[in-house]
C-alpha atoms as an extended CHARMM CRD file, in Angstrom:
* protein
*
       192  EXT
         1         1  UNK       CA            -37.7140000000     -198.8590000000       82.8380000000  PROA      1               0.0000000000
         2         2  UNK       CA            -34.9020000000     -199.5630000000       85.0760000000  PROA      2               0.0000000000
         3         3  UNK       CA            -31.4300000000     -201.1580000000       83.7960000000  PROA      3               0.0000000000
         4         4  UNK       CA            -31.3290000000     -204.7570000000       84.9640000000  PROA      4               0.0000000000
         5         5  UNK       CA            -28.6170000000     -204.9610000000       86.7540000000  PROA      5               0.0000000000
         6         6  UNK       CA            -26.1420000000     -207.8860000000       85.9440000000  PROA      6               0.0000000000
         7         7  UNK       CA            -23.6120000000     -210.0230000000       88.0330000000  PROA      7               0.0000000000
         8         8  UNK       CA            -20.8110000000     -211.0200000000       85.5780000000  PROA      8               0.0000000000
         9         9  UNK       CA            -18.2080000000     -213.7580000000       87.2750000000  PROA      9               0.0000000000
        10        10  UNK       CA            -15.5420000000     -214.7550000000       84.9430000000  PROA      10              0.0000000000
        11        11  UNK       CA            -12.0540000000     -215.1280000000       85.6790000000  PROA      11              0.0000000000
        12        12  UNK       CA            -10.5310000000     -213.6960000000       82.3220000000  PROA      12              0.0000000000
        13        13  UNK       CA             -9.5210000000     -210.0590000000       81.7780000000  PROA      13              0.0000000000
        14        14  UNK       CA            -10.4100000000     -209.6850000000       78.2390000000  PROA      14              0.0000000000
        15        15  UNK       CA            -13.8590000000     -211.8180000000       78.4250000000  PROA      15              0.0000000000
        16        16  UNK       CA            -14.9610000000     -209.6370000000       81.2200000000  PROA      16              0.0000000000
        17        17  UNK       CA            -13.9670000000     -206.3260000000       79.0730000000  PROA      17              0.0000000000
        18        18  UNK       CA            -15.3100000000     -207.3950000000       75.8950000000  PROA      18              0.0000000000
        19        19  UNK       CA            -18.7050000000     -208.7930000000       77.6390000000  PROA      19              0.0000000000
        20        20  UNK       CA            -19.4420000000     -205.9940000000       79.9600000000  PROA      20              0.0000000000
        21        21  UNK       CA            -18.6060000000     -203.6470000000       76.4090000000  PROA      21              0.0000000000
        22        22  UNK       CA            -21.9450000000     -205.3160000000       74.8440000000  PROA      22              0.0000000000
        23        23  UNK       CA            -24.1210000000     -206.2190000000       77.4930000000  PROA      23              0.0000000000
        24        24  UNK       CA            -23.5860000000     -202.2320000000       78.3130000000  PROA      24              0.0000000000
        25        25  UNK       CA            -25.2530000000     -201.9650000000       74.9570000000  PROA      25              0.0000000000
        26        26  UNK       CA            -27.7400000000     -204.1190000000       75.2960000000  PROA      26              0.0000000000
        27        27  UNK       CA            -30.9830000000     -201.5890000000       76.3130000000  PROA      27              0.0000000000
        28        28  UNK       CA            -32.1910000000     -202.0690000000       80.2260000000  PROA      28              0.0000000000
        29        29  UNK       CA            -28.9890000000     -203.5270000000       81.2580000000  PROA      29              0.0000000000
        30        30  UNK       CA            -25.6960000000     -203.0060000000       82.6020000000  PROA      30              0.0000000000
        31        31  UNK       CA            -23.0750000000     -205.1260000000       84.5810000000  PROA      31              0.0000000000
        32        32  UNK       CA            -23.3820000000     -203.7510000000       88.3780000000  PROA      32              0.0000000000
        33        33  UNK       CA            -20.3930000000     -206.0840000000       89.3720000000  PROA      33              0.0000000000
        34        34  UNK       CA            -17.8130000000     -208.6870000000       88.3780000000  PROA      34              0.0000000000
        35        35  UNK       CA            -16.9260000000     -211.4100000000       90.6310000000  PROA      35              0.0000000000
        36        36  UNK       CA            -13.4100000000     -213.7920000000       89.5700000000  PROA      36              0.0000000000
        37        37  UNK       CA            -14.5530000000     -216.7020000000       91.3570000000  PROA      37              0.0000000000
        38        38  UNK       CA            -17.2540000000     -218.2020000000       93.5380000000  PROA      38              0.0000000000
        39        39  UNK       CA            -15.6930000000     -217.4180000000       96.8300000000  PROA      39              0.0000000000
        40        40  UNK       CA            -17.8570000000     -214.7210000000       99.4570000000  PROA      40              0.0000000000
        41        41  UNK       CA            -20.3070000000     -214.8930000000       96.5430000000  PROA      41              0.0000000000
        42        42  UNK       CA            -23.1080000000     -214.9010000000       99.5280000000  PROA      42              0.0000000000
        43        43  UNK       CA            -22.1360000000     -211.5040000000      100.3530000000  PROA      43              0.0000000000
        44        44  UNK       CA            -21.6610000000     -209.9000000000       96.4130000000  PROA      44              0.0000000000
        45        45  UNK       CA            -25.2840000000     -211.1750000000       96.1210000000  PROA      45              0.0000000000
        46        46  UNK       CA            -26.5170000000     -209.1820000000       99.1240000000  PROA      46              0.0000000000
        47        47  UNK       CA            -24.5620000000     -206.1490000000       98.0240000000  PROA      47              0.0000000000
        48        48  UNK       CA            -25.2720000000     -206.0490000000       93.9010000000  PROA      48              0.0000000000
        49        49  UNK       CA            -28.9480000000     -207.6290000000       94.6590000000  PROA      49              0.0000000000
        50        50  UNK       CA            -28.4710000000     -208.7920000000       90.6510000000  PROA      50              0.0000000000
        51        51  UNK       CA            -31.6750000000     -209.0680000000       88.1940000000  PROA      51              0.0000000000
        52        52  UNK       CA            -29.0110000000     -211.6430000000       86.4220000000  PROA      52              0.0000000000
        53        53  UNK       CA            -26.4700000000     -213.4040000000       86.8490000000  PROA      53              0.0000000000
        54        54  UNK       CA            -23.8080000000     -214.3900000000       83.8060000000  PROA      54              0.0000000000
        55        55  UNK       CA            -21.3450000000     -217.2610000000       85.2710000000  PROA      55              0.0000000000
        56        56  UNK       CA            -18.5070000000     -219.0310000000       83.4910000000  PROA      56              0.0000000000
        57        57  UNK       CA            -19.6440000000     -222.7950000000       83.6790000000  PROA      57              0.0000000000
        58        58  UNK       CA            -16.4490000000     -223.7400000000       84.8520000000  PROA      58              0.0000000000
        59        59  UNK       CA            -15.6130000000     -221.3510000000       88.2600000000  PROA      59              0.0000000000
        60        60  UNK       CA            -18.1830000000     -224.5790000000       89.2910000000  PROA      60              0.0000000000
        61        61  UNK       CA            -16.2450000000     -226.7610000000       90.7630000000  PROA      61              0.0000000000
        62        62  UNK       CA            -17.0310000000     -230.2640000000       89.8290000000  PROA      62              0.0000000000
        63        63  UNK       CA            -17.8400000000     -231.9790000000       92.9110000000  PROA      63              0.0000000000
        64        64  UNK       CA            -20.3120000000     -228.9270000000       93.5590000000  PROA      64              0.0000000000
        65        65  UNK       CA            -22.0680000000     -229.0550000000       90.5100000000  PROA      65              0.0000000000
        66        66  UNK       CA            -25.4240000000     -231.1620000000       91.8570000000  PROA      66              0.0000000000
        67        67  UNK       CA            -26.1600000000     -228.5860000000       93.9140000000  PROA      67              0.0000000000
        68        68  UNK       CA            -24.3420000000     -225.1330000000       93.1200000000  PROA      68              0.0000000000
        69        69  UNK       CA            -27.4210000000     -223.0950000000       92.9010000000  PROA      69              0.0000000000
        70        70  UNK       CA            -26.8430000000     -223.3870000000       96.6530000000  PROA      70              0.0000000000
        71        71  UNK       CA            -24.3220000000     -221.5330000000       96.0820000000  PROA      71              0.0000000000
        72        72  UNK       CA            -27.0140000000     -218.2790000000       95.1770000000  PROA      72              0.0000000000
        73        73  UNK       CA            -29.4600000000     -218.9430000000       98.1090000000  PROA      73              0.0000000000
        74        74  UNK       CA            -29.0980000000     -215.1720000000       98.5210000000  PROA      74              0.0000000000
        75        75  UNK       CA            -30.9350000000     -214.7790000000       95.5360000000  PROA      75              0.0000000000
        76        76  UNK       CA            -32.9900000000     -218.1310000000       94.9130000000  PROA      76              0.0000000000
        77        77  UNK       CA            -35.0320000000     -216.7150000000       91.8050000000  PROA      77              0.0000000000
        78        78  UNK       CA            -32.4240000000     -214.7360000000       90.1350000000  PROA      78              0.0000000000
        79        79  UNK       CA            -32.1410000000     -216.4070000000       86.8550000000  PROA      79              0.0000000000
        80        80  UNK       CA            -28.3670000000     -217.6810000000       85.9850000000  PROA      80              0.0000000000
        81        81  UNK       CA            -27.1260000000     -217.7900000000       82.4940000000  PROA      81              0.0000000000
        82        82  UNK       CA            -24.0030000000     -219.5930000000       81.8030000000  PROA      82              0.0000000000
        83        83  UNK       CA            -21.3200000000     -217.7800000000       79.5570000000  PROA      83              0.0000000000
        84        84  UNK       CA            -19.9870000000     -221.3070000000       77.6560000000  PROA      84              0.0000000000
        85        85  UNK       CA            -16.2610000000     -220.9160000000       75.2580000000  PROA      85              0.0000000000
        86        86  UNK       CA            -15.7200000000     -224.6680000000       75.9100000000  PROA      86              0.0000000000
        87        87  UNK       CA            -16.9880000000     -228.0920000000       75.6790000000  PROA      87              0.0000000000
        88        88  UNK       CA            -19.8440000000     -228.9040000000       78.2040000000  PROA      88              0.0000000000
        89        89  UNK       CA            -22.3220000000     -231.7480000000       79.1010000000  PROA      89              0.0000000000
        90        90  UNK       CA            -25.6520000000     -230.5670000000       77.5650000000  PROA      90              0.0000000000
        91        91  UNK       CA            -27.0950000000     -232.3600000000       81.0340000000  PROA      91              0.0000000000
        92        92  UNK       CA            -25.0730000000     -229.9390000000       83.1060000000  PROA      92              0.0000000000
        93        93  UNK       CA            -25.9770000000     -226.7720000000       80.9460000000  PROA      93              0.0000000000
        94        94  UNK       CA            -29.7510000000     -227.2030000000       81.7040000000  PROA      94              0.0000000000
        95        95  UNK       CA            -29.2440000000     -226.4560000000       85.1740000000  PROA      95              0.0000000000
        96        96  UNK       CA            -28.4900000000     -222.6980000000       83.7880000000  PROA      96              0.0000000000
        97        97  UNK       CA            -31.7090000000     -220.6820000000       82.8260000000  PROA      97              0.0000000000
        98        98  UNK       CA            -29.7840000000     -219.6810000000       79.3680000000  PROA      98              0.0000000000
        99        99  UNK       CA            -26.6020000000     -220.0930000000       77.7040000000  PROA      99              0.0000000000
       100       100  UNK       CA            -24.4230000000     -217.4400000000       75.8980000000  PROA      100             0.0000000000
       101       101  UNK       CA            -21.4780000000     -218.6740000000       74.1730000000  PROA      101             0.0000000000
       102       102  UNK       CA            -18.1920000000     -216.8710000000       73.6040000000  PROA      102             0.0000000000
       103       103  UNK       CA            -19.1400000000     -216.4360000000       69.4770000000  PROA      103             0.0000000000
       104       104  UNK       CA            -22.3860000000     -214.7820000000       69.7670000000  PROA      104             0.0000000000
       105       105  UNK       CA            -23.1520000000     -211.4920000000       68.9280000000  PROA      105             0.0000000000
       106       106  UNK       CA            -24.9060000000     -208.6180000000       70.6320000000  PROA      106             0.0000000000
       107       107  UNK       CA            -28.3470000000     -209.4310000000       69.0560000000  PROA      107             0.0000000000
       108       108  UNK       CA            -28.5700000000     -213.0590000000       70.3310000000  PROA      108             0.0000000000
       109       109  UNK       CA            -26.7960000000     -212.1130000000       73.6290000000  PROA      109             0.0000000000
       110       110  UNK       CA            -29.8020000000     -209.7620000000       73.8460000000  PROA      110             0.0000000000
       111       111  UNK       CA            -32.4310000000     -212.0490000000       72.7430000000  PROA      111             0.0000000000
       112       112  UNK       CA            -31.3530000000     -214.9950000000       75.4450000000  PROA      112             0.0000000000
       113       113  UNK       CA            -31.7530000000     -212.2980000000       77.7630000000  PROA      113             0.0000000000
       114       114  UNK       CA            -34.8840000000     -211.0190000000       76.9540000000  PROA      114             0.0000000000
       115       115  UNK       CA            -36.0790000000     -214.7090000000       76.7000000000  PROA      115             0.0000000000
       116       116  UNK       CA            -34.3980000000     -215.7210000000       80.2720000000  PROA      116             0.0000000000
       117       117  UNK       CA            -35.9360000000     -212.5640000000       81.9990000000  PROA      117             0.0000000000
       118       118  UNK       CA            -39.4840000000     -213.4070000000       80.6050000000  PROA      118             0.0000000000
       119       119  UNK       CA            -39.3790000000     -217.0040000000       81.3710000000  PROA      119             0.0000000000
       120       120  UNK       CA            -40.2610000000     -218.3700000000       84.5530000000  PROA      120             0.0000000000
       121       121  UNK       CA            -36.9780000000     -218.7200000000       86.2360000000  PROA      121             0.0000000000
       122       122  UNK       CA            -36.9140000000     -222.5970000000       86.5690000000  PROA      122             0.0000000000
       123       123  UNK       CA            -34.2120000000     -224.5680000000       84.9310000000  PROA      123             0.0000000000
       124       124  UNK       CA            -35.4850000000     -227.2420000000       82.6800000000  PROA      124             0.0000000000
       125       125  UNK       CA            -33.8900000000     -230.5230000000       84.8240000000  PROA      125             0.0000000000
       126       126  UNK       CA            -33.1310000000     -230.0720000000       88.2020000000  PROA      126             0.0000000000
       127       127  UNK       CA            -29.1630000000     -230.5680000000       88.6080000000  PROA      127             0.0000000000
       128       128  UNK       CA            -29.4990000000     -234.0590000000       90.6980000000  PROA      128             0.0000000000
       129       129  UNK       CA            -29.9700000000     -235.8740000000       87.4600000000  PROA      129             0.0000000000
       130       130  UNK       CA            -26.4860000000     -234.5760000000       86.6090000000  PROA      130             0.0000000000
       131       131  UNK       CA            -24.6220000000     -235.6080000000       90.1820000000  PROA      131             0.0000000000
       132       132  UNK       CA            -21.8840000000     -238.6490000000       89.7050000000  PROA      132             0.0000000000
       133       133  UNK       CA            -21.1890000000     -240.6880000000       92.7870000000  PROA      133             0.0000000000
       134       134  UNK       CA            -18.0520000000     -240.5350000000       93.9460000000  PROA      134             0.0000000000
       135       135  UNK       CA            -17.7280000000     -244.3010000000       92.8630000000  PROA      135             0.0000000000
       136       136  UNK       CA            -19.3520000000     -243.3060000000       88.9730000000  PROA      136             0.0000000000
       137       137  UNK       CA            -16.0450000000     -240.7470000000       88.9630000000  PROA      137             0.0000000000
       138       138  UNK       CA            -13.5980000000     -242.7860000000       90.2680000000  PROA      138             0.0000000000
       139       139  UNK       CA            -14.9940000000     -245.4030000000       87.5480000000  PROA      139             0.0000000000
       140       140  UNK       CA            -15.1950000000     -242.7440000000       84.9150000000  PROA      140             0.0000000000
       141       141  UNK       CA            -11.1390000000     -241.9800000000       85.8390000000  PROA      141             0.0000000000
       142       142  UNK       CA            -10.6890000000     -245.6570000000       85.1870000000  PROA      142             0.0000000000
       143       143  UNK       CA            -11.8350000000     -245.5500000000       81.4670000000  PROA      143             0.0000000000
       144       144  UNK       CA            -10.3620000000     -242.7850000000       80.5970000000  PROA      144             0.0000000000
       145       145  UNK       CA             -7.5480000000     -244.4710000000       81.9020000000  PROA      145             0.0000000000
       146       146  UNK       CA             -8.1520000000     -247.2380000000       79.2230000000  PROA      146             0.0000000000
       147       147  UNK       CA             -9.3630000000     -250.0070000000       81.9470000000  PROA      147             0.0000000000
       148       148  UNK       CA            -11.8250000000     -252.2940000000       80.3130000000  PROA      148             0.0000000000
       149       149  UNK       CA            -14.3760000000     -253.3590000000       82.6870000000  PROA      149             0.0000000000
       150       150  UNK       CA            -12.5660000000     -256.2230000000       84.6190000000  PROA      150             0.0000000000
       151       151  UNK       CA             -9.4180000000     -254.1130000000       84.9690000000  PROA      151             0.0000000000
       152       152  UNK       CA            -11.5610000000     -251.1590000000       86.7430000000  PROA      152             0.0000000000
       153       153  UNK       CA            -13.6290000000     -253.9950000000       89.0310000000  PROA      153             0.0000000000
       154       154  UNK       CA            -10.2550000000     -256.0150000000       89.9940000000  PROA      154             0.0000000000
       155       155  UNK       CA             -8.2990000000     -252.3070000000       90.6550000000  PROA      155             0.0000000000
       156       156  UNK       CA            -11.9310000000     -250.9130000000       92.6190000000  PROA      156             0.0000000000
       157       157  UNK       CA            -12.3660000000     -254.2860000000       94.3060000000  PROA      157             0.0000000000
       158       158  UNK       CA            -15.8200000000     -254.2140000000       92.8390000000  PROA      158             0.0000000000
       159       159  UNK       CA            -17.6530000000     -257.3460000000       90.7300000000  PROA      159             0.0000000000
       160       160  UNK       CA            -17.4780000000     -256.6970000000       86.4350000000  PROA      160             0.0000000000
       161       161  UNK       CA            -21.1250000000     -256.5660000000       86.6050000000  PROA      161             0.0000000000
       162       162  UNK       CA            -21.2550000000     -253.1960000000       89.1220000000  PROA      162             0.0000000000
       163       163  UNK       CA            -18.1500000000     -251.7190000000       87.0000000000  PROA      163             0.0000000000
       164       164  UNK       CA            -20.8650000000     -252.1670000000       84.0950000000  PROA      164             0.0000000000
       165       165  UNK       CA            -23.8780000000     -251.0980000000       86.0770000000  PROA      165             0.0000000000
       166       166  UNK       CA            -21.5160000000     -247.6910000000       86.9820000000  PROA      166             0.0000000000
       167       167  UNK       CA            -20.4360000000     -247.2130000000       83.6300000000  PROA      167             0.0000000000
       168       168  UNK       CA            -24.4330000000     -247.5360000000       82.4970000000  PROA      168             0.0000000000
       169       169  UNK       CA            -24.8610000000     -244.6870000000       85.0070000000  PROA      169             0.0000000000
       170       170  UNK       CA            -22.1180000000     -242.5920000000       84.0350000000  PROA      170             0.0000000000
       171       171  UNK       CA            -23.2580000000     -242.9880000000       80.1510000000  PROA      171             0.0000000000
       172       172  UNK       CA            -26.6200000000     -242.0550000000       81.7340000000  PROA      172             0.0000000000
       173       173  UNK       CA            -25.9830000000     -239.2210000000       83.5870000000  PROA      173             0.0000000000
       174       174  UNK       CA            -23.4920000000     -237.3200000000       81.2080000000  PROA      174             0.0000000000
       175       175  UNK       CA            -25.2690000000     -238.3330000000       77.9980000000  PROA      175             0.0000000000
       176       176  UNK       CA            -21.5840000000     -239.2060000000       76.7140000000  PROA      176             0.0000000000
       177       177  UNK       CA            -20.9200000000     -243.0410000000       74.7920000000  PROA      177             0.0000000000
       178       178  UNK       CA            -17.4580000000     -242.6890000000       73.4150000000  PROA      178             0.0000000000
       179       179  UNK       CA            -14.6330000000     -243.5830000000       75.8750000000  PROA      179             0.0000000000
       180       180  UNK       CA            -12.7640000000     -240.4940000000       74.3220000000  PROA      180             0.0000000000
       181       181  UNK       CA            -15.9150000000     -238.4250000000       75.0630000000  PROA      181             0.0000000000
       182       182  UNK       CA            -15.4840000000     -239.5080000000       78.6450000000  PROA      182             0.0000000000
       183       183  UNK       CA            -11.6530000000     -239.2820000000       78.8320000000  PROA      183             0.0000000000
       184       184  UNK       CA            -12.5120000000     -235.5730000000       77.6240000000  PROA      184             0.0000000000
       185       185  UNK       CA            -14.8050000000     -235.0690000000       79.8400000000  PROA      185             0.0000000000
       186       186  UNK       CA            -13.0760000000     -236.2690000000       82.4540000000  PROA      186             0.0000000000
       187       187  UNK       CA            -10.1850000000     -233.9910000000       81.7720000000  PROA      187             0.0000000000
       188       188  UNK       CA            -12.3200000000     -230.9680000000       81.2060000000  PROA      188             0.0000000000
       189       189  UNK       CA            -14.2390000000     -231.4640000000       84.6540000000  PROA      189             0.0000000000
       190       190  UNK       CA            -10.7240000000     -232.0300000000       86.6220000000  PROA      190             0.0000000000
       191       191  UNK       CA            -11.1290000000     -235.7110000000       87.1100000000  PROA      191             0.0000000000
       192       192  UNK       CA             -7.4800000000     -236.7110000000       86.1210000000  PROA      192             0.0000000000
């Protein structure tokens, strides 16, 4: 059998060393290229013509998110396994086909892989469920601002019950309750 070959994009050094190290181990596959970002990504596709593709979660940027498997219409059926070693919406991480994190070993790296490869190829929830508005972020900014719901409607020029009805949707969509759940996530997605 063939190695499968693997596109790795991470931006750090030392993850990209130690990850290539064992999935180079890993029988049947090897890391063809590494990619730092998302940018000409179109044309690394067409070049590598990956079996897999390993992406840091957050080279995503947020407002692309809904829709970033756009981003491999190269390769429309190459399954994409996200490489997570930080907090992420569950939601968001069933867009991937698999998830390594940072703190797994060589023997689970290898068995999400085997599992990805012989699956079907089709996330489990299609990424729209996951999209905020642009009115659910800029309400989301406003808790984690601390605005209690008349606060965010007087400062958004919206009625208290649509600043509810957003934050219902935001709760919804990111499967978060806590108002420091949502400040974090806020922060971690580049909201603030």
């Amino acid at each position: 059998m063939k190695n499968r070959k693997i596109l790795l994009i991470e931006k750090s050094p030392i993850v990209v060393q130690g990850l290539t190290e064992l999935l180079n181990g890993i029988p049947d596959y090897e890391v063809a290229a590494v990619a730092e970002g998302l940018e000409r990504i179109a044309e690394r596709l067409i070049v590598v013509k990956p079996d897999l593709i390993v992406l840091n979660p957050q080279l995503v940027d947020y407002s692309k998110r809904g829709s970033f498997r756009a981003l491999f219409q190269e390769c429309p059926q190459v399954p994409i396994v996200a490489l997570v070693y930080s907090y992420f919406d569950q939601q968001w991480l069933r867009s991937f086909n698999g998830i390594i994190e940072i703190t797994d070993d060589r023997k689970k790296i290898e068995s999400c892989l085997t599992e990805v490869m012989q699956a079907d190829n089709a996330p489990s929830d299609g990424p729209d469920l996951y999209e905020l508005s642009e009115r659910e972020r800029e309400v989301l900014v406003e808790v984690a601002n601390g605005l209690s719901n008349k606060e965010i409607a007087t400062k958004l020029h919206i009625s208290v019950h649509t600043a509810i009805t957003h934050r219902k949707n935001i709760v919804k969509k990111t499967g978060i309750k806590s108002v420091a759940g949502l400040t974090v996530y806020a922060m971690l997605n580049n909201l603030m």
